[in-house]
Each structure stands twice: as C-alpha cells, then as structure tokens.
C-alpha positions as a Python dict, from the first residue, in 0.01 Angstrom:
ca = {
    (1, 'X'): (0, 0, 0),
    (2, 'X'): (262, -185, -232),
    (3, 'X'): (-27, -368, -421),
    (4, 'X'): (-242, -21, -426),
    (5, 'X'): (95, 180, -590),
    (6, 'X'): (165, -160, -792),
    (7, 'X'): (-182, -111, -991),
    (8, 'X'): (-135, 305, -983),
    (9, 'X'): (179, 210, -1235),
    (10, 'X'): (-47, -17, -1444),
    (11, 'X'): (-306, 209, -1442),
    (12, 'X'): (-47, 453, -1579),
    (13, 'X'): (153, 275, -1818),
    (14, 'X'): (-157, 134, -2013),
    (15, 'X'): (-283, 541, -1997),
    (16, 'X'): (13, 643, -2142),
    (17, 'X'): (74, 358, -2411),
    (18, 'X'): (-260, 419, -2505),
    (19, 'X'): (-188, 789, -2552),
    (20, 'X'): (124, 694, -2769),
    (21, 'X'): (-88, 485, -2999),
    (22, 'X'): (-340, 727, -3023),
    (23, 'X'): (-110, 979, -3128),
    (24, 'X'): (48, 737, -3323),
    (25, 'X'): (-268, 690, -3560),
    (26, 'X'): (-335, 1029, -3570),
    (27, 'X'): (25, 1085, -3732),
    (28, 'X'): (1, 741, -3982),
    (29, 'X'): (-383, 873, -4079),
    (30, 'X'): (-288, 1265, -4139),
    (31, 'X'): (-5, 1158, -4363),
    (32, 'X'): (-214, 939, -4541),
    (33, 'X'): (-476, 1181, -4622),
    (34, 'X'): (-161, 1442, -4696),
    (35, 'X'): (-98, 1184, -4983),
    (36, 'X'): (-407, 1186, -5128),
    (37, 'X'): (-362, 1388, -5461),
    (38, 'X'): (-695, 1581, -5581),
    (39, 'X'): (-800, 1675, -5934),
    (40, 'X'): (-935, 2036, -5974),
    (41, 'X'): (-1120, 2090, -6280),
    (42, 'X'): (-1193, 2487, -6284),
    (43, 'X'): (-1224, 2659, -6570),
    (44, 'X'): (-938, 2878, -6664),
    (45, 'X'): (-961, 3141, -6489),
    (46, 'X'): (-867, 3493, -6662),
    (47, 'X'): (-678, 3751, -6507),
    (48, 'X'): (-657, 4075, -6523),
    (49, 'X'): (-378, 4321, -6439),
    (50, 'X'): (-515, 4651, -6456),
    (51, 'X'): (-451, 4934, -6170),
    (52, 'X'): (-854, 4835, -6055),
    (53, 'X'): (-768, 4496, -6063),
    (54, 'X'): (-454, 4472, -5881),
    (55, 'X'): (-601, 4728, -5663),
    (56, 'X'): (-896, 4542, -5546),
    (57, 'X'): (-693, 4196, -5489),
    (58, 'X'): (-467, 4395, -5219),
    (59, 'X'): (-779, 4496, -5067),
    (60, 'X'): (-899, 4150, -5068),
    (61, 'X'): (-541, 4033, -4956),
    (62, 'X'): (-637, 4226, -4655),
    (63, 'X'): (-1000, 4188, -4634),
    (64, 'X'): (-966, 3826, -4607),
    (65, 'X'): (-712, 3771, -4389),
    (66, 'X'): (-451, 3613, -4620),
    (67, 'X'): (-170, 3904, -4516),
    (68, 'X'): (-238, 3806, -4123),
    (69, 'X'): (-54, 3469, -4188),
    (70, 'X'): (147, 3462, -4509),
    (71, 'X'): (251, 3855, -4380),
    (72, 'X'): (178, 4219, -4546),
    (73, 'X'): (379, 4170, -4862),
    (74, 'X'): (313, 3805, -4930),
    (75, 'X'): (689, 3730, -4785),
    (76, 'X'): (548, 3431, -4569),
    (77, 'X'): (653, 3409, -4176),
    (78, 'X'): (693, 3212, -3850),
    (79, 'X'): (300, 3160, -3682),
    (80, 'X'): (384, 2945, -3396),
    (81, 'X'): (734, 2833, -3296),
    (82, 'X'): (658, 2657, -2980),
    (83, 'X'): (827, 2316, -2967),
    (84, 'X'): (792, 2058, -3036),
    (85, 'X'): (498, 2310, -3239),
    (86, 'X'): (597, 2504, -3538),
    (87, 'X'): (363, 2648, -3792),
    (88, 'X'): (434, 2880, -4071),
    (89, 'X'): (270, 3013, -4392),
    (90, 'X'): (457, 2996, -4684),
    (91, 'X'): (598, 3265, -4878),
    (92, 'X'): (387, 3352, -5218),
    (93, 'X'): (600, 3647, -5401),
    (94, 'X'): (666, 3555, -5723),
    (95, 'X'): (997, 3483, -5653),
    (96, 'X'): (889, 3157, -5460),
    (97, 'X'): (626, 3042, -5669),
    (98, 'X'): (725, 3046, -6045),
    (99, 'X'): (754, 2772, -6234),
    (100, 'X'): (504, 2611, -6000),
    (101, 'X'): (201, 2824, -5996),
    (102, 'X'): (55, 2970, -6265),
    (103, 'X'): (-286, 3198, -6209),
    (104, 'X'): (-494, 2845, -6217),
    (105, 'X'): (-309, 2657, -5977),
    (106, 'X'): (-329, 2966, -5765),
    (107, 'X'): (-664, 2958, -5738),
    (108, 'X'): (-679, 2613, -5646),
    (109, 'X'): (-519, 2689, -5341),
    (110, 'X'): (-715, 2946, -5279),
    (111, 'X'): (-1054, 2786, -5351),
    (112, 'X'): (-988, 2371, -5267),
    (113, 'X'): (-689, 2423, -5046),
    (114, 'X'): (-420, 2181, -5306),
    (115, 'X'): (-101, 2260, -5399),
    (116, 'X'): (45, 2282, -5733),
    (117, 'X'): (69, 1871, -5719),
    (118, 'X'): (-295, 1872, -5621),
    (119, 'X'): (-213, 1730, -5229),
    (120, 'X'): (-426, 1922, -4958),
    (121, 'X'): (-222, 2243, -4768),
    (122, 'X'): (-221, 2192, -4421),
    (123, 'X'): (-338, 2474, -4276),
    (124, 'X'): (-495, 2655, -4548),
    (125, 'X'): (-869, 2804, -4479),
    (126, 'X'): (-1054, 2665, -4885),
    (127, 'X'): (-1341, 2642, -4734),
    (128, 'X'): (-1373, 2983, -4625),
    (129, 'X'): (-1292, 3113, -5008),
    (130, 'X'): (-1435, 2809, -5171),
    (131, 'X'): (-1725, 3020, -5275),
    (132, 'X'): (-1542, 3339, -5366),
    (133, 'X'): (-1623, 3442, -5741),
    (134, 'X'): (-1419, 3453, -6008),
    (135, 'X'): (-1347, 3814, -6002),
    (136, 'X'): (-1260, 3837, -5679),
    (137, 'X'): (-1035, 3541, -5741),
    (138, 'X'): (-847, 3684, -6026),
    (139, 'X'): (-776, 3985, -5850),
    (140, 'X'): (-641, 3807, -5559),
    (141, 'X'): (-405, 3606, -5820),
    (142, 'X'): (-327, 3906, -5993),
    (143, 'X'): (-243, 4059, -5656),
    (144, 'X'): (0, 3777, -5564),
    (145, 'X'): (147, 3766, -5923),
    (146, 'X'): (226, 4101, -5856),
    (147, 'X'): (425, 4096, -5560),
    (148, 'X'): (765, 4229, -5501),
    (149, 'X'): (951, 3948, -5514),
    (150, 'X'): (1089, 3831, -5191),
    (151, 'X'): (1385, 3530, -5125),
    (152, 'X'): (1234, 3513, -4759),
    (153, 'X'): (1202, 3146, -4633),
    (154, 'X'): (985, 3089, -4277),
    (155, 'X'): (1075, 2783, -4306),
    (156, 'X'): (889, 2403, -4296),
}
C-alpha cells in the first residue's frame, strides 16, 4: 500500500509540474507574440461627419456588437472579474484616445486588431470586421470620434 500511494505522489507531482510548464509556455509564447509590432498600410481612410454618417456608425456600433463589450456610450467596462480572471474592454470616447488615435489608427483596430503602436489587442474580434468596407468603417470612426467624452477607466 505504501509503495502503491508512494507512486500515486509521483504520478501527481510530474502531472502537476507538467501542468506548470505548460502554462508556463503558454504565458512566455503569448507575450512574445504580444510583442510582435505589425505594419498596416491602408489607405487613408476619409471620414465623414455628417448627421447620415454619424448616424449610421451608431447603428453599426450596435449592429456589430462593439457597444456589448466596450458598453453603450463607448465608456469601456469590466467583462469578467473572476480571479485570478479579469477581462475588460477599453474605453474609446475621445477623451481616452486623443493624441493616440487618429481616424486611421482607428481603423486598424478595427480591421487588423493593432493598437496605435501596431502590437495585436488581446481580445479584439479583426477578423470579424477585417472585411468591412470603407464606408462602413468611416462611419464607425466617425461614430467613436464623436463620443461624449468619458474619464471612465475599467481598468487593465
């Protein structure tokens, strides 16, 4: 019984060392690939801000899901809080975003998912709006440039 329980706790440390190393890799490789810096060469994109315009990128806002995380007016809020999970969308009111964004780099988070230094956004669904044309991405900018401005932070 002593040898059976004996190999039980081998079995069980090498289980959960190989766990920690797994998740271990996972962390070194994802912030590795968070490093990586991308080059998006769009053309300008020009936007619009007339009533239609800013009309249709609220509709869009809301159409394509982008108010479910980063909230109804853009303000950004808490997603999971679940320790040791947290997950929360980022606030994009103007008041959090100039300086950094301009209507270009906006829709390069939008379409390839980088952020105004060109690294990938974590959670961020590109590749659902990858293909979304140029109008419709121009309103959505001129929607977001358009925003009350809000001081709200969710948070990391």
């Amino acid at each position: 019984m002593k040898k059976l329980l004996k190999g039980l706790a081998w079995l069980l440390g090498i289980v959960v060392l190989a766990v920690v190393g797994l998740v271990a890799y996972a962390y070194v490789k994802t912030n590795q690939a968070m490093q990586v810096t991308y080059t998006v060469s769009d053309p300008p994109l020009p936007v619009a801000t007339d009533a239609a315009t800013l009309a249709r990128g609220a509709a869009l806002f809301k159409q394509l899901g982008c108010s479910e995380c980063h909230g109804p007016n853009g303000e950004g809020h808490m997603l999971v809080d679940a320790p040791p999970f947290r997950l929360t969308a980022p606030n994009l009111t103007p008041a959090k975003l100039a300086g950094r964004y301009d209507a270009d780099k906006l829709a390069a988070a939008i379409r390839h998912g980088v952020n105004a230094e060109g690294h990938p956004l974590r959670i961020m669904p590109a590749g659902d709006f990858h293909n979304l044309s140029d109008a419709d991405t121009a309103a959505l900018v001129a929607h977001l440039q358009a925003l009350a401005p809000s001081t709200n932070d969710p948070g990391p």
